[in-house]
C-alpha positions in Angstrom: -47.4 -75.5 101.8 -45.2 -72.2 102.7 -45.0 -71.5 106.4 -45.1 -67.6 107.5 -41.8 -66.8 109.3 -43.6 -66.5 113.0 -44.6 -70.0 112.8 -41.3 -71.4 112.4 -38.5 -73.0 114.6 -34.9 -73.7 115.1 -33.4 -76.9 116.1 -29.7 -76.3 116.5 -26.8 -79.3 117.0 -24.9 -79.8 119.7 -21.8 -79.6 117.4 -22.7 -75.9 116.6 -22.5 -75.3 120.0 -19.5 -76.6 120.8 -17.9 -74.8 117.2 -18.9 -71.7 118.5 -17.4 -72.0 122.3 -14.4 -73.8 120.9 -14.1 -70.2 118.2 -14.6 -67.9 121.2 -12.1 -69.8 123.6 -9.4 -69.7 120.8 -10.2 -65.9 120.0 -9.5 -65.3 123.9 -9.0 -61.5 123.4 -8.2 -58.9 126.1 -11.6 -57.1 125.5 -13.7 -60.3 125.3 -15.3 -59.4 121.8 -17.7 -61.1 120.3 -17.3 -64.1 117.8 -19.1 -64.2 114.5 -19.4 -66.9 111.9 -21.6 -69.1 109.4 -24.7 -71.1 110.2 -25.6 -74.3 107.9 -28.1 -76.7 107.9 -31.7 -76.7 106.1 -34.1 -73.9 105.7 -36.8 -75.0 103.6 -40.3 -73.2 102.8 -42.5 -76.6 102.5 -41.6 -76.8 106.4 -41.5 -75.1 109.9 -38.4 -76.3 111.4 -34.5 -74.7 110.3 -32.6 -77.1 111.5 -28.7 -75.7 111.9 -26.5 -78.8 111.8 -22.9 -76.9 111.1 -20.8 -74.2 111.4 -17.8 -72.6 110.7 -15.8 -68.8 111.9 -15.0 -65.8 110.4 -12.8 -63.3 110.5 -14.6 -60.5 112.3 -13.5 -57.2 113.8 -15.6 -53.8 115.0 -15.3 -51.2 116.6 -17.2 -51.4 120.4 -17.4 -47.5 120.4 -18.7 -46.9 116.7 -21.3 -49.5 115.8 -21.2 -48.4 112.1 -17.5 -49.3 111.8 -17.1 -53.0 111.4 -15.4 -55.8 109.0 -16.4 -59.1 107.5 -14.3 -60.7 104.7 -16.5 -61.9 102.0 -14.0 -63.9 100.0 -13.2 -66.0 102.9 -17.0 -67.1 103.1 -17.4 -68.3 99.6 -14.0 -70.0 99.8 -15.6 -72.1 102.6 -18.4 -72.3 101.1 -16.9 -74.1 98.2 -15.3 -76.8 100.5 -18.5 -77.0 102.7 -20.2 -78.4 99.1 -17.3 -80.7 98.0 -17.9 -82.5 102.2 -22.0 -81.8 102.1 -23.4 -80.5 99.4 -27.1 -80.8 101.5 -25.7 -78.3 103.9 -26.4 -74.5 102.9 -25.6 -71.1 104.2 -29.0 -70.7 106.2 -27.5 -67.6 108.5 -24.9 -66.8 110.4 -24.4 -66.3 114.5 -22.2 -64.5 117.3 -21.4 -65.0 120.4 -23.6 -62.0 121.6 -24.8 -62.4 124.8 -27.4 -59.8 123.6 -28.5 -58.3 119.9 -26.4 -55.4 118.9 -26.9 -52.2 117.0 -24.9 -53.5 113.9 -26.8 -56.6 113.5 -29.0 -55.7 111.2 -26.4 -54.1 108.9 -24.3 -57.6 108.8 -27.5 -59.2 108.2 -29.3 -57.3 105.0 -25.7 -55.9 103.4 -23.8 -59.3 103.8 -25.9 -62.4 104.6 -28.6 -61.4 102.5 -27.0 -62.0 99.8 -26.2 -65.9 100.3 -29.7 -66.4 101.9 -32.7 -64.8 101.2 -34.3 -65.1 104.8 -31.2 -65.5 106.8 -31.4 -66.5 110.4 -29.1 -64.9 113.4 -28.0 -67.1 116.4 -27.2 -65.8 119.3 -25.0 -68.4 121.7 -24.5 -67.0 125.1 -20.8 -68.5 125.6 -20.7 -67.2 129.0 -24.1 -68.2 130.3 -24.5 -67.8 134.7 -28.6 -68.7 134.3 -30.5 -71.8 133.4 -32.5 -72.7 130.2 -30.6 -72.8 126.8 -27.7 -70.6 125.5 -29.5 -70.1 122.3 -31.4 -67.2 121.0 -32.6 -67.3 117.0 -34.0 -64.0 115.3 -34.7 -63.6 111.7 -35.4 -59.5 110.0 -39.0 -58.9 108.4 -40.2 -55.7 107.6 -42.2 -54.2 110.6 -45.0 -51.4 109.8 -44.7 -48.6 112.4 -47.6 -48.0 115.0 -48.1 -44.3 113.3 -48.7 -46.0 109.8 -45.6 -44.7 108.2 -42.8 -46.7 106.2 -41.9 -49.9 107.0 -38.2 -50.5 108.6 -36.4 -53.8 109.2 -36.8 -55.8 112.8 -35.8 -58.5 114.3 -38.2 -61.2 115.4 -37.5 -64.1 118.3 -37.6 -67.8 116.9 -37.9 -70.1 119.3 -35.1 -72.4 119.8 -34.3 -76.0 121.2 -30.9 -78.6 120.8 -31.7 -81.6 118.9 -29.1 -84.0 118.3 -28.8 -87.2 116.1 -28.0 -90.6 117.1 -24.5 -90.2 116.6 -24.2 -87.0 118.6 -26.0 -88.1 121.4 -23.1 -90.6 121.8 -20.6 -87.8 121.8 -23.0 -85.7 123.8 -22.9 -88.5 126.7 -19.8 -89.2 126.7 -19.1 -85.6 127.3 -21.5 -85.2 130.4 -20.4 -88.5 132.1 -17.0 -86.6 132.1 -18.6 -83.5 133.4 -20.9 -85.1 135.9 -20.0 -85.8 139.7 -20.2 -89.7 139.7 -20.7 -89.7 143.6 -24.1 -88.1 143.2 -26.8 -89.9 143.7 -29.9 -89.8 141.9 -32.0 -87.9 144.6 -29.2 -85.0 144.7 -29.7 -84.3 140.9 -33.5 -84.2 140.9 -33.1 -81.4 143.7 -30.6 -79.7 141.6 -32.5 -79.9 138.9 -35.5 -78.7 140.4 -33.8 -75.8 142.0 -32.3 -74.5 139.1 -35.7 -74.5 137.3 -37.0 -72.5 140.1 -34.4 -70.4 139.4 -34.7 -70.0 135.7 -38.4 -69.0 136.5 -37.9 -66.3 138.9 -35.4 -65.0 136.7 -38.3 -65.1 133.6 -40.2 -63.9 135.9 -38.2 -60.8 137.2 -37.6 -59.9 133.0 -41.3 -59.4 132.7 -42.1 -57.1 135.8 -39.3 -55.1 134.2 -40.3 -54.8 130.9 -43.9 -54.4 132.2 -43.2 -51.5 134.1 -41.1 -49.9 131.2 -43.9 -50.3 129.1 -46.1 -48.7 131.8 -43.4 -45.7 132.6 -43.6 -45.2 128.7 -39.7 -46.2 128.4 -40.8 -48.9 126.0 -43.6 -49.2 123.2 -47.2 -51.3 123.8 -46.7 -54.3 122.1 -49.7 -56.4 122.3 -48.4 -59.2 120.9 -46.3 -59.8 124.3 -49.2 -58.6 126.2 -51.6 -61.2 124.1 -48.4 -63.8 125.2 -48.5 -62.7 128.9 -52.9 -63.4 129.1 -52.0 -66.5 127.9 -49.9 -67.7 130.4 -51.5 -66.0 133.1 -55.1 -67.6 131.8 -53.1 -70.9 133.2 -53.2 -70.0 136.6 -55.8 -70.4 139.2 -58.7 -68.0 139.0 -58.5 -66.7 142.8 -61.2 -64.2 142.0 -62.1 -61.0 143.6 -61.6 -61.2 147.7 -63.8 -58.1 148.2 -66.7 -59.2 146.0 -66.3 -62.9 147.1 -66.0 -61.1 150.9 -69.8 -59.1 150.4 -71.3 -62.4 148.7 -70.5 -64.5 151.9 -71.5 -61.9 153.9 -74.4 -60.4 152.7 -75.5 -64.9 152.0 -74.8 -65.6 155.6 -75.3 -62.3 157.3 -71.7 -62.3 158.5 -68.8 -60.6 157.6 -65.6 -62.6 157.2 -62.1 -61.1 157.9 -60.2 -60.3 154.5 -57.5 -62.8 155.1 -59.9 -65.6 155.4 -61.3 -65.0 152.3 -57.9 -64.4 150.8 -57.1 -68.0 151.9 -59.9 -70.0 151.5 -59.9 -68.3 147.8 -56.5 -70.0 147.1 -57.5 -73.0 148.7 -61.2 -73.4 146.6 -58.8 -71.8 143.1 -56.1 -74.6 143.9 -58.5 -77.1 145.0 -60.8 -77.0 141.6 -57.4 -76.7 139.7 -56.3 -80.0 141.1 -59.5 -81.9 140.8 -59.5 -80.9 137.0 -56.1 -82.1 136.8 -57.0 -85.0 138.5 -60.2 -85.5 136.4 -58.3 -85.7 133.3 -56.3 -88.2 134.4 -59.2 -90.6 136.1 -61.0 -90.3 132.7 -57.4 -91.4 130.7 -57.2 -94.0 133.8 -60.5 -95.6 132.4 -59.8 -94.9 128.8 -56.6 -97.0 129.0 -58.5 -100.0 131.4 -61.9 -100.1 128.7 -59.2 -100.8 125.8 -57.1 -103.1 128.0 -60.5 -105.2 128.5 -61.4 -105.1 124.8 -58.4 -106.0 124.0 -58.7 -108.8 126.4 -61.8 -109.5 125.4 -60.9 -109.8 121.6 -58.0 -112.2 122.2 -60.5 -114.5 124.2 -62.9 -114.6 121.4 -59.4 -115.1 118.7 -58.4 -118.1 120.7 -61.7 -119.6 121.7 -61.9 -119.7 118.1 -58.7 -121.2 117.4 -59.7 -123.7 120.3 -62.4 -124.6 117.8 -60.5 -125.2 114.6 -58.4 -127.6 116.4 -61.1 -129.2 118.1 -62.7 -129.7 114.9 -60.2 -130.8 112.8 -59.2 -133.3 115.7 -63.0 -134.5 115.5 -62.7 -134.5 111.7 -59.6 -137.1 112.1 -61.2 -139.1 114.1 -64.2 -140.0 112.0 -62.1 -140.4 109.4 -59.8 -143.1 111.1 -63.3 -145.1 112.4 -64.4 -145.0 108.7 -60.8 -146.4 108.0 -61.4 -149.1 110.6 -64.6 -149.8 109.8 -64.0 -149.9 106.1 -60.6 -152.7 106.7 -63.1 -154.6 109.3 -65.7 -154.8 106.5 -62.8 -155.9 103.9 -62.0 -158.2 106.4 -65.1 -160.0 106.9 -65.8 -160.2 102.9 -62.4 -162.0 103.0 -63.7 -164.4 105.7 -66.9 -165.0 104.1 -65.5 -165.9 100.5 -63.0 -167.7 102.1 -66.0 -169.8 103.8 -67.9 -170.4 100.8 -64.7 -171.5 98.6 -64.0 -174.2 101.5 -67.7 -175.1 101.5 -67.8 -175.5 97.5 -64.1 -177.7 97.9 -66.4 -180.4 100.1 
């Protein structure tokens, strides 16, 4: 089964990460250019995960003013490709990354005139080395060809892939040994749930600021109407409480009761009745699993009665079944015994 492109996923190591921040803090130039290199790992078409396991740098220089001027050296990537195989020869050349924070103009040059020729769909990751926000440093992309809105030839785009950090068992080792180093020991527990919770707050409003502004560019005509997003955006806000219309809700009441209520009454008890229903849903999803879980706890209970009351009745049985058999073992030696008596009689009886 071949997955399309949109459906898939990239699960990135924590050792990638660390390559990449380790090749940007040895670069350490003046400007603060970006870092590129080589993504490997496993990009297979029977399955809708990449998973980028390795890494390695390259040699990299452009010019910041002219994004058409730029150089990659190609000999260096096969070299290390050929040692890459003799370590792992599992791990291929799935795409390549820089330390962006953002997408640049050149990007899609590197990508079709030098990458696409070690990978035919090869995936871009973007690291954010200096990141201030919360959420993940990562950003994956991979170019398709894009039909214009107008109908006219197709041109090459880049498409977001969403992205997480998985990490195997032996990573997760280093990965904790690293974060006990970096954590403060005399935090308590409550202290880090707070912190925790603050800075997803945080991340949200932040997600939440990027789409009023790309909303309004959209509406000021600054950006195109994608309605992919905008199919995206419905979604999400389908999840929140339906709070209705105030005015129509307001005239209903009214015109119900033969009162008019003030607007901000209605505005509230609109919330409340939207947040109420929202939490008794909730609730009644979990009251239904509640009883789910207790119905099989009592089969189950149920079924291991009947299992041993019927073990109870194998032994029970085969005690009754040794019993018998020892009284017809008694009674057999008692009836032995008392045909012994009785010749014995009759052989004294013939002696007189």
């Amino acid at each position: 089964m071949n997955f399309a492109l949109e459906d898939k996923s990239v699960t990135v190591a924590p050792l990638v990460l660390l390559s990449v921040l380790d090749h940007y803090e040895r670069t350490n130039t003046k400007g603060h250019k970006r870092v590129l290199g080589v993504i490997l790992g496993e990009n297979n078409h029977n399955s809708n995960i990449v998973r980028v396991t390795n890494s390695f740098a390259l040699p990299f220089e452009e010019d910041e003013k002219n994004s058409d001027v730029w150089f990659l050296d190609q000999n260096y990537i096969e070299q290390m490709m050929e040692m890459c195989k003799k370590i792992n020869a599992k791990e291929k050349l799935i795409g390549w990354y820089h330390s962006g924070p953002k997408l640049r103009a050149s990007d899609l040059k590197i990508n079709n005139q030098i990458f696409k020729k070690y990978a035919s769909q090869p995936v871009l990751l973007v690291v954010d080395v200096k990141q201030q926000g919360v959420g993940l440093p990562t950003n994956c992309y991979i170019a398709i060809e894009q039909i214009k809105d107008n109908g006219s030839s197709t041109e090459k785009t880049f498409i977001h892939l969403p992205s997480s950090v998985e990490a195997e068992e032996a990573e997760e080792i280093g990965v904790e040994h690293l974060l006990r180093d970096c954590r403060d020991q005399a935090a308590g527990g409550l202290s880090i749930k707070l912190t925790n919770q603050l800075k997803s707050l945080k991340g949200l409003q932040r997600k939440l600021h990027d789409i009023i502004l790309y909303l309004n560019k959209v509406i000021e005509g600054n950006l195109p109407v994608n309605h992919a997003i905008l199919g995206k955006l419905q979604d999400v806000f389908n999840l929140l409480p339906n709070l209705g219309s105030n005015e129509g809700d307001a005239v209903i009441n009214g015109l119900a009761t033969g009162t008019i209520t003030n607007s901000d009454d209605t505005t509230t008890n609109n919330l409340r009745k939207a947040l109420t229903i929202k939490t008794n849903d909730e609730l009644m999803v979990i009251y239904i699993s509640q009883l789910v879980r207790a119905i099989v706890s009592f089969d189950n209970l149920i079924e291991n009665k009947i299992q041993n009351a019927k073990l109870n009745n194998k032994e029970n049985k085969k005690e009754n079944d040794k019993d018998t058999e020892e009284e017809k073992v008694d009674d057999v030696e008692e009836a032995n015994k008392d045909s012994k008596k009785s010749d014995e009689l009759e052989k004294s009886e013939q002696k007189k």
